[in-house]
C-alpha positions in Angstrom: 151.7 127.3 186.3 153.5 125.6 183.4 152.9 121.3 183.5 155.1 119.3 185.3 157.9 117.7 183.3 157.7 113.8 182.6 160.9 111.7 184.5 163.9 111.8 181.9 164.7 108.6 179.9 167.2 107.0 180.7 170.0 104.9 178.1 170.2 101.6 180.9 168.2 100.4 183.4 168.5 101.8 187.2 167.2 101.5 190.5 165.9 105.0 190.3 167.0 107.3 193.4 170.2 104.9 193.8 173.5 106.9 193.8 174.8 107.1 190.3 179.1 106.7 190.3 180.4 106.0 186.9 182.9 103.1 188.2 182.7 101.1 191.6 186.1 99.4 192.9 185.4 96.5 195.3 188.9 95.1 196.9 189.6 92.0 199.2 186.4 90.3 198.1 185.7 86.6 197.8 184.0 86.1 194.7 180.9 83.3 193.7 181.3 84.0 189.9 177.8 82.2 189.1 179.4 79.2 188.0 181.9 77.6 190.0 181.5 75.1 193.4 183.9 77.6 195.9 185.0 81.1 196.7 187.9 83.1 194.9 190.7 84.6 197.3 190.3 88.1 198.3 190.8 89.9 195.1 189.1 93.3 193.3 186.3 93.7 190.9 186.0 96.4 189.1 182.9 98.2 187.4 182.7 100.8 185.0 179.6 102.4 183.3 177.4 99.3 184.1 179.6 96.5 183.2 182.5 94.4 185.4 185.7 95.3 183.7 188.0 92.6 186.1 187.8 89.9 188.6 191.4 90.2 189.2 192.7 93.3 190.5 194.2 93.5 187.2 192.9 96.7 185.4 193.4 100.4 187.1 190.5 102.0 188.5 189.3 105.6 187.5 189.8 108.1 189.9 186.5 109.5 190.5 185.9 105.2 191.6 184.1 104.4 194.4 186.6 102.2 196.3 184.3 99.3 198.8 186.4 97.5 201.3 185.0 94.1 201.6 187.3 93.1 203.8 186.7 89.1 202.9 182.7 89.3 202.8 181.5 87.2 199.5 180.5 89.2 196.5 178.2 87.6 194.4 175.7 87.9 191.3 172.5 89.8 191.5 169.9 87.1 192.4 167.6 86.2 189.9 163.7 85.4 190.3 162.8 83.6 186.9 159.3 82.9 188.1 157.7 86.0 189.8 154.2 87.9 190.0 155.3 91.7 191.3 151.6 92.5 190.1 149.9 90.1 191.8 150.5 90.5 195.3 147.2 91.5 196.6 145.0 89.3 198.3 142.4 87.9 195.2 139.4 89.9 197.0 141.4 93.3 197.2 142.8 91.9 193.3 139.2 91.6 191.5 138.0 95.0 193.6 140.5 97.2 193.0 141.7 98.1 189.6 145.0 98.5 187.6 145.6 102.0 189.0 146.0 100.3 192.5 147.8 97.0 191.7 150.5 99.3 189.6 151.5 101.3 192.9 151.5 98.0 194.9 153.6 96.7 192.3 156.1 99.5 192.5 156.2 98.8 196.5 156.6 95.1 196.0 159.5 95.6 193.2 161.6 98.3 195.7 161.2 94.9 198.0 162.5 92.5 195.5 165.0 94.7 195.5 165.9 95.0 198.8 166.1 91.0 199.2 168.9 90.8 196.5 166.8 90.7 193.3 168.0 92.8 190.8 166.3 90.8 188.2 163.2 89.0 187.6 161.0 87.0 185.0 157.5 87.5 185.4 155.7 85.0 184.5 152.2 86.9 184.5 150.6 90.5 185.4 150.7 94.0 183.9 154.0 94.4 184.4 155.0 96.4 181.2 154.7 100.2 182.7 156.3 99.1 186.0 159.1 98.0 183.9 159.7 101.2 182.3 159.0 103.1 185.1 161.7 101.1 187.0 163.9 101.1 183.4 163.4 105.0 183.4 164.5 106.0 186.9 160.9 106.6 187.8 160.7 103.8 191.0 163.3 101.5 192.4 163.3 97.6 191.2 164.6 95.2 189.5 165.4 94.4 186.0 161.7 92.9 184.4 161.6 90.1 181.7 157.4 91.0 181.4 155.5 87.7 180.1 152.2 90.0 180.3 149.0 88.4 180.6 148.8 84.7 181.5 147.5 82.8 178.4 144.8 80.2 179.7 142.3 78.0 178.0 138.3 78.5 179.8 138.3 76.7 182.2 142.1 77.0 182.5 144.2 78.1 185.4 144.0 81.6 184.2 140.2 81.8 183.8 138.9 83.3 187.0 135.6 84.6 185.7 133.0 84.3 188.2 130.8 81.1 188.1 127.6 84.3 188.4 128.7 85.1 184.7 127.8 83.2 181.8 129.9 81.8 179.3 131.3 84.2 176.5 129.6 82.2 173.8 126.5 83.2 175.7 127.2 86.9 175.9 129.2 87.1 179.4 132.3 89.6 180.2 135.3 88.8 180.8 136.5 89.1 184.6 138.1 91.8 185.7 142.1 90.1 185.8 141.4 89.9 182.1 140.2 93.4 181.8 143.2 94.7 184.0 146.0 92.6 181.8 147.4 90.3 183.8 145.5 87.4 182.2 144.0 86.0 178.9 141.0 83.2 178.2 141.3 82.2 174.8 140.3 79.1 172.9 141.2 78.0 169.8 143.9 78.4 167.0 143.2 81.6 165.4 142.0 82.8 168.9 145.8 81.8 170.2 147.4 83.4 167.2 145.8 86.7 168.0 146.7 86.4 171.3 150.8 85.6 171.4 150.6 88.4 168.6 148.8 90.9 170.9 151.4 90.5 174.0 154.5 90.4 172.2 153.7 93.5 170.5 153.1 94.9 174.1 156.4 93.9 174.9 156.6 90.7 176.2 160.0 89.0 176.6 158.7 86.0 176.6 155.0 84.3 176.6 153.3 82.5 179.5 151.0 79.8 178.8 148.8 77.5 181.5 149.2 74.1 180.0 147.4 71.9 182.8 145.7 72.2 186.1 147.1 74.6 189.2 146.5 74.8 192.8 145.0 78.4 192.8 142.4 77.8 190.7 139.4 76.2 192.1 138.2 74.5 188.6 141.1 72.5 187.3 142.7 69.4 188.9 146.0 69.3 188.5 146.0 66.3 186.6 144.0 67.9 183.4 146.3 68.9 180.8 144.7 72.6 179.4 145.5 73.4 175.4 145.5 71.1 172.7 148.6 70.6 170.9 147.5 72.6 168.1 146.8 75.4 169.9 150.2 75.1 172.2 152.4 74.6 168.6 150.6 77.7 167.2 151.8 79.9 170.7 155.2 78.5 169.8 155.5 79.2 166.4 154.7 83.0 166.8 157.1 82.9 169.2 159.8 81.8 167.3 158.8 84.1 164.3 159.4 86.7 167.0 162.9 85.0 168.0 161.6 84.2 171.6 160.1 81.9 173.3 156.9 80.2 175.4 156.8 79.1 179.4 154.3 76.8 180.3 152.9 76.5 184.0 152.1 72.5 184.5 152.4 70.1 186.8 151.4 66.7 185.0 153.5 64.3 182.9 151.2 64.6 180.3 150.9 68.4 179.9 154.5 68.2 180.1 155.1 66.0 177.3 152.3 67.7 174.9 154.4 71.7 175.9 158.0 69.8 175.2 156.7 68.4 172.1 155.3 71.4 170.7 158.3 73.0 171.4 158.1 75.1 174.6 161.0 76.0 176.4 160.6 76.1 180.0 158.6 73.6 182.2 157.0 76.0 185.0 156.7 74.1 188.4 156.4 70.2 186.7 156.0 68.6 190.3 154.2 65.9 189.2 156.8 65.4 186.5 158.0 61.1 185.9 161.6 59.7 185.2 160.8 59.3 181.8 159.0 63.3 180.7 162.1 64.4 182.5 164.3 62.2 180.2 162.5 63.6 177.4 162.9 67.7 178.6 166.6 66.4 178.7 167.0 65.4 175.3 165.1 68.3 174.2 167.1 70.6 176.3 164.0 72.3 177.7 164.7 74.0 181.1 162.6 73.2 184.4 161.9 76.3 186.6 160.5 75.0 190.0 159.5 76.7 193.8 159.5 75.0 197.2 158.6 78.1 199.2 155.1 78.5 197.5 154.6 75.0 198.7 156.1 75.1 202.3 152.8 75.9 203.8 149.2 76.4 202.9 148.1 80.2 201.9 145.3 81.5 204.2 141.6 81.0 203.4 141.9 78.1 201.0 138.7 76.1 199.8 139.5 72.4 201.0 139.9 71.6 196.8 142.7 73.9 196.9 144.3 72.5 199.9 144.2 68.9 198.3 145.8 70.0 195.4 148.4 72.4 197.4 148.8 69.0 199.1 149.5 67.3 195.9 152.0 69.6 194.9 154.0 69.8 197.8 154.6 65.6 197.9 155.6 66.1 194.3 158.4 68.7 195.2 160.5 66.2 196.7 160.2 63.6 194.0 160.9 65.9 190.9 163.9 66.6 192.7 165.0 63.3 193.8 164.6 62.5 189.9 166.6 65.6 188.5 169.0 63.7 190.4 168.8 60.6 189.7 168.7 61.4 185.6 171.4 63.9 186.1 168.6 66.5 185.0 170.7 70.4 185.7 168.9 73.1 183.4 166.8 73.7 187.0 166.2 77.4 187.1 165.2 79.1 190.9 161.6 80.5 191.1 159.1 81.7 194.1 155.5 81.8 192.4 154.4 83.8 195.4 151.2 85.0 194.9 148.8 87.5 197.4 151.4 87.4 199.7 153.5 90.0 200.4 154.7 88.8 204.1 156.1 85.2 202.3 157.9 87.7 199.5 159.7 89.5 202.2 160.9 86.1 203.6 161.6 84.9 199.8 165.9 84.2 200.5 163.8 81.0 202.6 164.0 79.4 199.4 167.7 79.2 199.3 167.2 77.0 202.6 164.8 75.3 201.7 166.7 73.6 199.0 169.2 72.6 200.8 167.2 69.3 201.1 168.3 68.5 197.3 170.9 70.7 196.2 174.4 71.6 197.7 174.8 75.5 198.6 176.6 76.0 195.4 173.9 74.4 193.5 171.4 76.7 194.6 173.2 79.9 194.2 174.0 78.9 190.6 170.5 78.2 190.0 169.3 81.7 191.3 172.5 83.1 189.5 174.4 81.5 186.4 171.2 79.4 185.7 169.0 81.9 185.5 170.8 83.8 183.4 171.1 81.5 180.6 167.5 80.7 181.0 166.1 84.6 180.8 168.9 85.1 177.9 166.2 82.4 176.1 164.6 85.9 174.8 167.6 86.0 172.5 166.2 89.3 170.6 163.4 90.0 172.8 166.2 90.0 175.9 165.4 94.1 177.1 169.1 94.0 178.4 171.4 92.7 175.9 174.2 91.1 177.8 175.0 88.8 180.3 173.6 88.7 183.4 173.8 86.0 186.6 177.2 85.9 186.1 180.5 88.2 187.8 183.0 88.2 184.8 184.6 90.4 182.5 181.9 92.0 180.0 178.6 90.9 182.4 176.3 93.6 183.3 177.1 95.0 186.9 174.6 93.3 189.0 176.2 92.3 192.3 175.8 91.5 195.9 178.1 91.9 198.6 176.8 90.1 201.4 178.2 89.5 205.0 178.7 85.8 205.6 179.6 82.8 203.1 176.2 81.5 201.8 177.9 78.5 200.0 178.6 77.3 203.9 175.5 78.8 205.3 172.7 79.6 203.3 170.5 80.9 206.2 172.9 84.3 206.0 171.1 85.1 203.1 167.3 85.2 205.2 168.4 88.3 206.8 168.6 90.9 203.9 168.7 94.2 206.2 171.8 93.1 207.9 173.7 90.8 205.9 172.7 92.2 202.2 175.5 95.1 202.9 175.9 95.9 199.3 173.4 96.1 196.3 174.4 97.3 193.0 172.3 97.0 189.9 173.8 98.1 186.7 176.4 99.6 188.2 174.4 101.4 190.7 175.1 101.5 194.2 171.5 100.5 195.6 172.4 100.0 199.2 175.9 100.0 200.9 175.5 99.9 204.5 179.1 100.0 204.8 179.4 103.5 203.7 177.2 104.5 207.4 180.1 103.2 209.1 178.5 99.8 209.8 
């Protein structure tokens, strides 16, 4: 019996098992473009090979098109996810006692849900993400579009070091743990340890890198008001970086961590909930980008030490804070994150975050930040970017990532929490993912 042959690669990224039309006509939709505060008229959008051609009804359709009727539903961008974990979404316990093998095919289920919930891109901000990317990329599995960060970067001690408080120090001989051995972290200490490092996960194929610059709530050791790297350390991450014409995310929540990553040059703030008036001034001047997450914060995970609550605690008062001052400074390079973590019931309910933001941020707001925002803030890979174009956006030239959607989430974001019904359409790259319409319904 001869060997099986591997799954074809493939030129552009697909859904894998999604129909495959070469151009897709949508007529009488109303259009979010990404960017603007209201709806267009009823008009046509045409895709061909991967790309929107018009927003206007303007340009003929091939024949062999797939004509949709949207019959005034709203057709918008894919949704973007610029701060996910697809890897990491079993509990710790089943995380540190399983290994790669395992997390890689719950990774593949959790991506075909990303999916399913509108994503058809996301930044991960830390795991082994890079084969589920090509498998995804190659038609192997369904998912999104993956910016990979690979590996957290974390300081001992850090939020990335989970090695067990049973094993002794490295210095002394110990091992690391077994999130280090899988991929989806790094402990490392030091300058020439940090050079080594940023090297060793770019050349992987990281889009961009992920460093842990201060304290975080999952991680029983550090308070999240200890700031994690020196600045040495943090400018040495961001000059590989840039000699690699990309850039470094920092997860941090103080003022101070967030001052010592903007200085050195860091690009995005992850989370920054403890962030004051004047560090947000000064991610402003330098035109550094703050990714933040409410739904992470909503309510406590299950089985939380009473350290972790505190500091989930802490976190969740600073939410409404950062956000009162983003308006207050007129602060608006706010990208649209989850950070959910060992939990894949909160993933399936992730479109709660549109809601939730409704506390801070029009309807419009929020679907720019989760479209047109993102966009420009994964397009920070400049070269690194592993799909040249532009994305979060429903123009002429953009890659063909859209949503047709049965309701008007810029008056009622809540239409957007029920996925299986009102999600009606999902095309990613061109590909028609989903299109309950064509069952007649």
């Amino acid at each position: 019996m001869s060997d099986p042959k591997p799954a074809p690669e493939k030129t552009s990224p697909t859904g894998g098992g999604a129909s495959a039309p070469r151009a897709v006509l949508f007529s009488g939709a109303r259009v979010f473009d990404g960017r603007s505060d209201e709806l267009t008229a009823p008009t046509s959008v045409l895709i061909v090979d991967g790309k929107i051609v018009s927003v206007d009804g303007t340009e003929d359709a091939p024949s062999e098109a797939v004509t949709i009727d949207a019959d005034g539903r709203t057709l918008t961008p894919g949704f973007i996810d610029a701060h996910a974990h697809v890897m990491l979404q079993p509990e710790v316990p089943v995380m540190a006692n399983t290994d790669l093998a395992y997390h890689a095919l719950y990774g593949a289920s959790m991506a075909k849900l990303y999916l399913s919930r509108g994503y058809t891109t996301i930044r991960d901000t830390g795991g082994s993400t890079f084969s589920l990317k090509k498998a995804i990329d190659t038609g192997m599995t369904e998912g999104p579009r993956i910016y990979p960060s690979g590996p957290i970067i974390s300081q001992t001690a850090g939020h990335g070091d989970f090695t067990p408080m049973s094993e002794p120090a490295r210095l002394l001989g110990g091992h690391r743990d077994n999130m280090q051995r899988d991929g989806h972290l790094l402990v490392v200490d030091g300058v020439a340890d940090m050079l080594q490092a940023v090297r060793y996960v770019l050349g992987r194929g990281a889009s961009q890198i992920k460093l842990a610059v201060g304290g975080g709530c999952a991680s029983d050791r550090d308070p999240l008001d200890i700031t994690e790297f020196t600045a040495e350390e943090i400018e040495a991450a961001v000059k590989v970086a840039g000699d690699w014409n990309t850039y470094v995310a920092t997860h941090v929540y103080n003022p101070t961590g967030i001052r010592r990553a903007v200085e050195a040059g860091v690009r995005t703030i992850e989370h920054g909930n403890l962030v004051d008036a004047k560090t947000l001034e000064l991610m402003k001047d330098r035109g550094t980008w703050l990714c933040p997450q409410v739904i992470v914060y909503v309510q406590d995970p299950p089985g939380l030490a009473e350290v972790t609550k505190a500091k989930f605690a802490q976190a969740r008062e600073g939410v409404d804070e950062m956000f009162k001052l983003t308006k207050q400074t007129g602060f608006d390079r706010i990208g649209f994150g989850s950070d959910i973590i060992s939990a894949p019931d909160t993933l399936a309910r992730i479109n709660e975050e549109f809601v939730h933001r409704t506390k801070w941020f029009s309807p419009a707001e929020i679907l720019r930040q989760a479209t047109g925002n993102n966009g420009r803030l994964v397009a920070l890979a400049g070269p690194r970017d592993p799909y040249p174009g532009t994305l979060g956006v429903i123009e002429p030239g953009a890659l063909a990532d859209v949503l047709l959607i049965d309701g008007d989430p810029l008056e009622d974001p809540s239409v957007l929490t029920d996925p299986e019904r009102n999600l009606v359409v999902i095309v990613k790259d061109g590909q028609v993912a989903k299109n309950l319409l064509a069952d007649g319904r």
